[in-house]
Every structure is written in C-alpha cells, then in structure tokens.
N, C-alpha and C positions, 0 to 999 in steps of 0.2 A: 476575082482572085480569092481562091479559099482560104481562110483562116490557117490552115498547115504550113502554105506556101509563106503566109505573113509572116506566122512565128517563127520560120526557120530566116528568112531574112533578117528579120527584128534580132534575134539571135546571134547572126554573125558579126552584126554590129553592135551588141552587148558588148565588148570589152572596151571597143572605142569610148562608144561614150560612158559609160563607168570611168574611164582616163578624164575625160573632160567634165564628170561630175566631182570626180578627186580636186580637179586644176581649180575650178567654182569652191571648192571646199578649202582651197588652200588659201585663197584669198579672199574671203568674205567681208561683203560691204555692207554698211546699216542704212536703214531708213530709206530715205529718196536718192540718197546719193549712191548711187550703184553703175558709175561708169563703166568700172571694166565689163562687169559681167554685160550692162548689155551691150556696151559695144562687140565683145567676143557673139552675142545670140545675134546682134544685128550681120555681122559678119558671115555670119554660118548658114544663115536666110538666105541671104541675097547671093550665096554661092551656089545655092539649091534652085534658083531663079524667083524666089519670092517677091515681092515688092516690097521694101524696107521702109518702115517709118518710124524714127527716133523721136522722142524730144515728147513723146505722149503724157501729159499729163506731170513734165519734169522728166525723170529716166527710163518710163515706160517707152517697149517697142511692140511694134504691130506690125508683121507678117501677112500678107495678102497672097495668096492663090486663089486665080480664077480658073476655071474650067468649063469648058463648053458652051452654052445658052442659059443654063437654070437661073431661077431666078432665085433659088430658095441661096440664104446664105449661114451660114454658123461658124462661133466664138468660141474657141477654147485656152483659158487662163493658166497661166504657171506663175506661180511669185519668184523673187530672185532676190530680195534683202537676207542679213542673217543677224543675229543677236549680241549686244555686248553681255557676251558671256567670256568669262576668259576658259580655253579647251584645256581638260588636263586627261584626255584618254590615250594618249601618248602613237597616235595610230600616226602613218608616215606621211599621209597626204593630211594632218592635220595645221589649222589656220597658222597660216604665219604671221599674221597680225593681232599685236600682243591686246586681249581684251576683246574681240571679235572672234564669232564663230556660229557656225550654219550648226546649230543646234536644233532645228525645228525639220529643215531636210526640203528646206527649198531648195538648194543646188541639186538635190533628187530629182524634185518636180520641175525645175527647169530644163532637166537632162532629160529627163522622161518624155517630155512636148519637143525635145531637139529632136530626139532617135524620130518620135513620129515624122515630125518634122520631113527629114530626110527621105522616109518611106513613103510618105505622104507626094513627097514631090517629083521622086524619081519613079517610082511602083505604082501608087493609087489610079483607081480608076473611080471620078466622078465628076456630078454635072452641077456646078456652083461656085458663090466663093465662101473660100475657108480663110479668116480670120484669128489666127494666132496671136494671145495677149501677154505679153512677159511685163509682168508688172511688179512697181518698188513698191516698198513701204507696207506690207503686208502686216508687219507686227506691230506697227504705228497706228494699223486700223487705219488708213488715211489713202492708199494709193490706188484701192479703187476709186475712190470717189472721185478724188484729182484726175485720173485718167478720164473717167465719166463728166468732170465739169470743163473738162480740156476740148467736150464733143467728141470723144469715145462712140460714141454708136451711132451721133451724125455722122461721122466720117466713117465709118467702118458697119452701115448698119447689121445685125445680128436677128437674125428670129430665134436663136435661143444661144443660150453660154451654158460652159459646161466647164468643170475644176473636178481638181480632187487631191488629198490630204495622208501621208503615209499615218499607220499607226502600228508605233510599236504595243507591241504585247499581241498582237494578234500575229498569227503564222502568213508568213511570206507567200503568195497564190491565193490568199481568203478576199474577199472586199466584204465590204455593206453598201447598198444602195436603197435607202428609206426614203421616203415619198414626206412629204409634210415639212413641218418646222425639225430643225435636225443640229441645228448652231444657236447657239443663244444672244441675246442680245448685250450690247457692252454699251453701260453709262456710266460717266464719269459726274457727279453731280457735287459742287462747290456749296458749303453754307455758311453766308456771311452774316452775322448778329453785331448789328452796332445798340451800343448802349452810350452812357456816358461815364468816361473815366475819374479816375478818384484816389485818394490816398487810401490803404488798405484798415488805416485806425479810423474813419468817417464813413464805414458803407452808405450810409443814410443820403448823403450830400452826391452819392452814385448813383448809374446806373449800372448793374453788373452784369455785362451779358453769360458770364460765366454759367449762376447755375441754370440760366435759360437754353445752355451750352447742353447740361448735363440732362434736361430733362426732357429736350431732344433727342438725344443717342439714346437714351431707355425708352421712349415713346416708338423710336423708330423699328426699335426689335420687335413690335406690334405687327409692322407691316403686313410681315411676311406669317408669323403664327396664328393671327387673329381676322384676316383678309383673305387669305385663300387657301382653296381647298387644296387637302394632305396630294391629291393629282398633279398639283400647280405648279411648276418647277421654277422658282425661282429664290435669288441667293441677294441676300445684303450685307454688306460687311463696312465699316467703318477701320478708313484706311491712316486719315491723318487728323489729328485736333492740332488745333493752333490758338496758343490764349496765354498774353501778358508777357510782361520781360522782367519782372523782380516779386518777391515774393512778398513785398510791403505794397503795390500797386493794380489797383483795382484797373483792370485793358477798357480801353474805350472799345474793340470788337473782340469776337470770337470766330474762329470758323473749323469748322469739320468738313473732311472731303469721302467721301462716299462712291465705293463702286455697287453697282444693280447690274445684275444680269438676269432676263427670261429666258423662257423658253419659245413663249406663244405672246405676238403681238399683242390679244386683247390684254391678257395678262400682264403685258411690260404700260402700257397704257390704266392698268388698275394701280398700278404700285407708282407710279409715277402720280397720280393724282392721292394716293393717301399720302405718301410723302410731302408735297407741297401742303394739304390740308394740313399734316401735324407739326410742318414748320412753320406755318403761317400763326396757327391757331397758337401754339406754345410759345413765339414770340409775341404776341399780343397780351399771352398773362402773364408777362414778364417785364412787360412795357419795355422790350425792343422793339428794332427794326430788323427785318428779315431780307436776305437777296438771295436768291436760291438760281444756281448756274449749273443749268441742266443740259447736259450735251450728249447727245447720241453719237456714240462715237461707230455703231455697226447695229446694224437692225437684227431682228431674228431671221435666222438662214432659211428661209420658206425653199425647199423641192416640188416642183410645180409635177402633177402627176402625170402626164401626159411624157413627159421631157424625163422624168424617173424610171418610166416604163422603158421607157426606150436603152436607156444607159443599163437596166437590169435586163435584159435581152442581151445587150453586147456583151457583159461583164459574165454572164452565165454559156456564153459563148465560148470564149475568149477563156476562163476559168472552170468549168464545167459549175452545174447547178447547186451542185452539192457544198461547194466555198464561196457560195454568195448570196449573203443575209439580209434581210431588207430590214433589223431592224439591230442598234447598237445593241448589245449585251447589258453596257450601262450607260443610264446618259450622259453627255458629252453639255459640260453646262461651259466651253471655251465658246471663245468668239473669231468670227474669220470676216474680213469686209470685201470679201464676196459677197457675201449677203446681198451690199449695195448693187453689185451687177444683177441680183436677182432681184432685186426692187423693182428693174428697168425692165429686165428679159426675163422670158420661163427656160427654166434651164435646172440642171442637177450638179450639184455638192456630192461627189462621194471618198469612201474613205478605201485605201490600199492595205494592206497588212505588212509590218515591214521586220515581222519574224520576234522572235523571242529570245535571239542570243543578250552577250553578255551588254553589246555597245548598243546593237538596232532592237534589243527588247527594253530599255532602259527608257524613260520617259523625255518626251521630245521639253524641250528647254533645261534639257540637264547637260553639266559639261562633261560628261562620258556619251551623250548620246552620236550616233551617227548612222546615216543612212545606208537601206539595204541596196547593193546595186544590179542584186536579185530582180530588185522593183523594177527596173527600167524598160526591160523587152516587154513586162507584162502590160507595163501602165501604157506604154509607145503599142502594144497591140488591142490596147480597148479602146484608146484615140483612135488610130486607124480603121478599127470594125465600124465606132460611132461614125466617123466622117462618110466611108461609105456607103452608111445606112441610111444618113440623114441625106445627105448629098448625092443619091443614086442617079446612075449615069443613061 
C-alpha cells in the first residue's frame, strides 16, 4: 500500500480521533490509575479485532495482531496518565477534573497509536505480530517497569519497541530521530546523616550532623565541575534539606534529597560513585553516620542504531527528508522510562513537532499547554510505514 493511499485514509479519520483525543483530554487520570482511558483503548482494540489484554503491569493494556506466518514480532508504546496540574487555558475540551490534566500530550500519543491502530487492522498489509503497549504511569517514571516486571515481553515477546514524544516549539510535520543516548537519566538520591542530639547551649556533649549537612551540599557541587568533562552532560541539584525542629536543639539526623540526571551511562555511573565517595568521606570527618538511598528511577534513553535507522527511513518517508533531523537542536536533559523498555529491547525514542502556536508551542508541563491534533495522522502514518517495513508481508 503506498504512503499516499495511507495518508489520505489516516486523514479521513483525523477528526475522529482528535474527538477522542479531546474526550482523553477531558478526563485525565494520574499515575497507575487510569481506568477509563484504558478501558476506552481496550475497547477500541478489540472492536478492530485485536486480542485485548488489561491488567498489565496494573492499568497497562496490550493489543496483539497476528498476521500470517512471520515470525519476526514488534512493540510499539503510547503512555495514557496525565499530571496534577490544575488547566487554566480555557480551551473546550479542557480537563474537567479539578487539579488534573494531560499537560505533557499523552492523550495525543495515545490517539496517535489508536488512529494507527485502526489502520493497522482494517488497511495494513503484513507478516507478524504487532504488539501495541498503552501504558500508565509514565510521569511517575514507574510504568514501564511495572509492565516489564508484570512479564511484558514474556508474554508479548518484541524484537524491538518503538515510542515517540510530541515537542512543542518545534513546527508540526518536523521530527528528530537520533541514534545513541537521547533521554537522560533520573535519580532520586536520599541523604541520611545521623549524629547525636543535644541541647543547642552544649555542642560539645553533641554530635551535630548539621554542619556535616552543609559541607556535603558544597562538596557535592564538585561533582559535576570538577569530574567531568565541559562534553559531559550532566545536572545535580539539591531539592530538599531536612534538619531539627527548634532552634535551641542540636537534630540527632540530617538529610538532603538530591535529583542527578545524565546523559551517557558511563557518565551517570561516574557521578554516582563521586557522590557516595564525598558522602562517605565527609561523614567520617565529621564523625557521623552516613545512609545514602540511591534509586534509579529511569536509565539513560539509549536508540539502538540499527532500530534508529529504520524509524529515519519511515519518518523521512512519511515527512519528506528535509523535516527530519537526526539530532535535537538542544539537548533534552528530561527523562522518559521508556528507557526501561530499551534496556530490554533495541528499539527507537523519537520526538514529533507539535507546532509553535500559542497553547501547542507552549512548553509540555505547563497549564496553558495542549496538544496538536495536527500530530495525529502524521504520528498514526509513521506507525503504520514502521509496522510495514518491519513486518513485511
């Protein structure tokens, strides 16, 4: 089937599902709990004839089409949570649940995997199965994983997964598809300093973990200036201190909580061991005790080249060559736990352009932002080139 004949079906079903990306947008759900939306995707699946599976990982649903003999199979991801943001852009299909709202434009990318969806099952021509993953908890950083510790790709194996992420400020028809690390890494890291407490007129009779407190969070802005090179992308910031309840009383602990993000595994793997060395070492001449609670909360988003090549091929298809960049303009130092599916599978992350007006050029976790529904034929006809190409009949 040629690319013309896609777009123009893709096409006539644009307004549809922009209605039922509106309906997603009117009722936005957080975190894992996302009933309706995926009962509405599991619904719309199995009307298509897909094979329905709820309950993945908590609210995740998976989509199965087989076709023909092949053996080869492929995954492609859409998120469906949205963010407690309360919406004030005043637009009609705007959330009607007060403090909730699809401010990032998963209800896009779940409309986007629907439209293909549908093309996919009534139109396509190929030899395989194809594996649709509508997944919660996206901004929790947690619903890949869950779906993958639920047996995600026991049960659904994948030779590769494939996503992708609107962005405003770039013009609606542009993507990028870059090859390598492309997401950064998100840790959440906990620092607990016990000492011993005391009355604030007898320091002596103490131990104060306080200034051991303080000359940690100056030690740790080393990390990052003094460890790696000006190439190295990576960011530390110090998000919360916690220390004492009066101001005559010396705290028996201290703690600081610390976000890290990289760019390049070796690099989230370097800062991760200065960090522990200068909390170890700095409680020691301080004579505390140190617990450092290091948690990965999303790996760095590695695009496996082989699996990037392919998705810039469709994308320069589908787009023509000249709106599709293979590398970000500036880097992108957010996190997405996709990632995780790509720990597992070789697969590509790419980014959509979701225009530069007033609401869809506005940055994604703002409460004026809102999705292009421009995106939807486009995204729903580089799923379907990809499935194609990958899945040939």
């Amino acid at each position: 089937m040629s690319n013309l004949i896609i777009n123009q079906k893709l096409q006539a079903s644009a307004e549809h599902f922009a209605v039922i990306r509106r309906d997603i947008h009117s009722f936005p759900e957080l975190g894992g709990d996302v009933p309706r939306t995926a009962s509405l995707v599991a619904e719309m699946l199995g009307a298509w004839g897909y094979e329905v599976h709820t309950g993945v990982g908590g609210c995740g649903v998976v989509g199965v089409l087989k076709r023909g003999s092949g053996t080869r199979t492929l995954g492609i991801r859409a998120d469906m949570d949205a963010l407690p943001i309360l919406e004030k852009n005043g637009l009609p299909w705007a959330s009607q649940y007060q403090g909730r709202m699809h401010a990032c434009g998963h209800d896009g990318h779940t409309a986007t995997l629907l439209a293909a969806a549908e093309q996919l099952a009534l139109h396509a021509e190929f030899d395989g199965t194809l594996n649709l993953i509508f997944q919660p908890d996206e901004e929790g950083l947690a619903g890949a994983k869950q779906m993958i510790d639920d047996g995600l790709f026991t049960r659904f194996p994948c030779n590769a997964v494939y996503a992708y992420h609107n962005m405003p400020g770039l013009p609606v028809g542009q993507a990028v598809v870059q090859a390598g690390g492309f997401m950064a890494s998100s840790e959440r890291v906990t620092i607990t300093l016990t000492g011993r407490g005391g009355h604030g007129a007898m320091p002596e009779r103490a131990v104060d973990p306080v200034p051991a407190l303080a000359g940690i969070i100056t030690a740790l802005q080393t990390v990052i200036s003094r460890n790696l090179s000006t190439d190295d992308a990576a960011v530390l910031s110090v998000g919360m201190v916690q220390a004492g309840t009066a101001y005559n009383i010396i705290p028996e602990t201290a703690k600081v909580m610390l976000s890290v993000r990289t760019a390049d595994p070796a690099v989230r793997a370097r800062v991760e061991k200065r960090i522990r060395e200068i909390v170890e070492g700095q409680a020691a001449s301080f004579g505390v005790k140190a617990q450092i609670d290091y948690q990965l909360l999303a790996p760095v988003l590695v695009n496996s080249p082989a699996e990037t090549e392919r998705m810039l091929a469709v994308a320069r298809d589908v787009l023509g060559a000249d709106n599709v960049l293979q590398k970000m303009p500036v880097r992108i130092m957010g996190s997405e736990d996709f990632a995780w599916m790509l720990d597992e599978k070789p697969g590509c992350y790419f980014i959509l352009g979701n225009g530069t007006g007033e609401f869809t050029g506005c940055s994604v976790h703002n409460d004026h932002y809102d999705f292009d529904d421009a995106v939807i034929p486009l995204g729903a006809a580089c799923w379907v080139g990809l499935v194609e190409g990958y899945l040939k009949a």
